[in-house]
N, C-alpha and C positions, 0 to 999 in steps of 0.2 A: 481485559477490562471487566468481564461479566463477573471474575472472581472477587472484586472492588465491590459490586452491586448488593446491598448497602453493609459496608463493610461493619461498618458501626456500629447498627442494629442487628447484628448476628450473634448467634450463642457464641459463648465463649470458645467450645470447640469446633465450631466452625469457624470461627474468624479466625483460631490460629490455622485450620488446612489450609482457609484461602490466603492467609498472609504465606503459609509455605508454597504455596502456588504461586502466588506473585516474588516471593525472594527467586524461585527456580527460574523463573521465565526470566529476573533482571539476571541472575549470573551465567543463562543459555545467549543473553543478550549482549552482557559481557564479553562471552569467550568468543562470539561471532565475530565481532566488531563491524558488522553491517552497518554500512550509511543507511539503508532503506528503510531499517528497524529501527535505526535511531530518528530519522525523520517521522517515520511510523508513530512512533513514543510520543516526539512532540503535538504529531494533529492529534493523537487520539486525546491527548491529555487536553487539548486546551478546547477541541470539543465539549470536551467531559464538564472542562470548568466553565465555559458558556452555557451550556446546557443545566447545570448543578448550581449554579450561583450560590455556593455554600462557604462561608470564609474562611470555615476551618479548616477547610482543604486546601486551601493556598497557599500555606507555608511547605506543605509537600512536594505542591503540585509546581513549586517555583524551582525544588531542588531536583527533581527528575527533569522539568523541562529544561534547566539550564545545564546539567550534567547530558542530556539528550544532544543540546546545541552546540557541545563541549566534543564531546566524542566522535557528532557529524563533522564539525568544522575543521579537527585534525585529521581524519580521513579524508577528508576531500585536500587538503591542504598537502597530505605528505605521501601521493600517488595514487588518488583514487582511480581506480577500473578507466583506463582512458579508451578502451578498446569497446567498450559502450559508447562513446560519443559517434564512432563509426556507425555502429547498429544502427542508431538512431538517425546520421546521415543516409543511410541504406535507404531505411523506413521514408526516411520523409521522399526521399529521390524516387519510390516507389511510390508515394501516395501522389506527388506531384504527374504520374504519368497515367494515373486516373485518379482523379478528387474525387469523383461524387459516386460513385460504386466499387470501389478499389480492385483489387483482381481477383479476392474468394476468400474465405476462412480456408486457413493452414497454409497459403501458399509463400509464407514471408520467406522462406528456402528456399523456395525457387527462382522469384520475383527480384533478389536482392543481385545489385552487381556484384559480379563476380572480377575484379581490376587484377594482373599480375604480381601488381607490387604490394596487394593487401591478402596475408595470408590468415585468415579468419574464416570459424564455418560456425555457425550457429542456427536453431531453427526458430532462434526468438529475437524480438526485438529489445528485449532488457526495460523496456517501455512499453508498458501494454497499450496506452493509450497514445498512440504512435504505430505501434503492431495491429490497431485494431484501424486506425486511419490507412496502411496501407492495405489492408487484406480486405475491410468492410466499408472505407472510403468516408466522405462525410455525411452522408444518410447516417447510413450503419450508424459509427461512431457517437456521433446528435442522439441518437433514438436511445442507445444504450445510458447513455449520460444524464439522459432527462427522466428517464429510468430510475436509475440508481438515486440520482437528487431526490426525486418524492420516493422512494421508501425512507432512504436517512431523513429527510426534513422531516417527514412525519411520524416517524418511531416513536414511539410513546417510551419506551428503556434507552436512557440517555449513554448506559453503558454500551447495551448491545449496537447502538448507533457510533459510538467512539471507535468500539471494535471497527467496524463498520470502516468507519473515516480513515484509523489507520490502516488496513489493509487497501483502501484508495489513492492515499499517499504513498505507500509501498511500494505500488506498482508503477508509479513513477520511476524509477530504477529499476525495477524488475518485472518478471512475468506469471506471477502465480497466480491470474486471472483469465487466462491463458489455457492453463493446464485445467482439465474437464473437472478431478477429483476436488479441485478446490474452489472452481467456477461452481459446481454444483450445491458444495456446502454453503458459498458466503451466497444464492442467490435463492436455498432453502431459510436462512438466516432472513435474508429480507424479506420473504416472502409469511415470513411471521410478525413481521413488523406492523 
């Protein structure tokens, strides 16, 4: 989203690197076929277009987000990852056996049933916000949330706050909030906000 940031008003040979930045990232997008990044797509964009109220963005911003809701839909529709709905049953069956402290940052491997008839080993919840209710419980969880709300609401860079959004939504299905190297970038990110 930051290479967007103001696409318009950039030199001519800048807006073509960042339009070749943004074509690399839709055909890395492409070849993924991530549900995450496709849902990812849609908040950041419509972020982007709340925040921007610009209308000559909207003829774009209708065809990423409808090609975004296109790509998520048939994924989910024609076998998406069912072996996350598990994780996510694990997580909450753990967070229910402490709600308000959970058992500790990192322990969602150990903490996770373990049944005969479900062969699965993971150290994430594929949900970070689920992974974070079982490990840091509803304290934790809250604190971090209310967190992250006032740096995004208050961002003055409507892009770097998109960014922002989508890697939120992301982690709806996945855990790269989780992992230190990428919890550190996107909480230096807001912490410039």
């Amino acid at each position: 989203f930051l290479a967007l940031d103001p696409l318009w008003e950039a030199k001519t040979w800048e807006r073509w690197v960042r339009l070749l930045l943004c074509g690399t990232c839709i055909l890395v997008f492409l070849a993924i076929r991530s549900t995450g990044a496709g849902l990812a797509l849609i908040a950041g964009l419509l972020w982007l277009a709340f925040r921007l109220k610009k209308p000559r963005f909207s003829p774009w911003l209708t065809v990423l987000i409808g090609g975004g809701l296109v790509l998520s839909g048939w994924k989910i529709a024609h076998g998406w990852d069912l072996n996350r709905l598990i994780w996510w049953k694990f997580a909450l069956q753990m967070a229910a056996m402490r709600p308000w402290l959970g058992h500790g940052l990192g322990t969602f491997e150990l903490g996770i049933p373990h049944p005969a008839s479900v062969h699965l080993y993971s150290l994430y919840a594929h949900n970070t916000y689920l992974q974070w209710l079982a490990e840091l419980g509803i304290v934790g969880t809250a604190s971090i949330l209310i967190l992250i709300w006032g740096c995004i609401r208050n961002d003055a860079n409507p892009y770097r706050a998109a960014g922002s959004m989508a890697l939120l939504v992301h982690n709806l299905v996945d855990y790269s909030l989780v992992l230190p190297a990428v919890a550190f970038l996107f909480w230096m990110v807001q912490g410039s906000s």
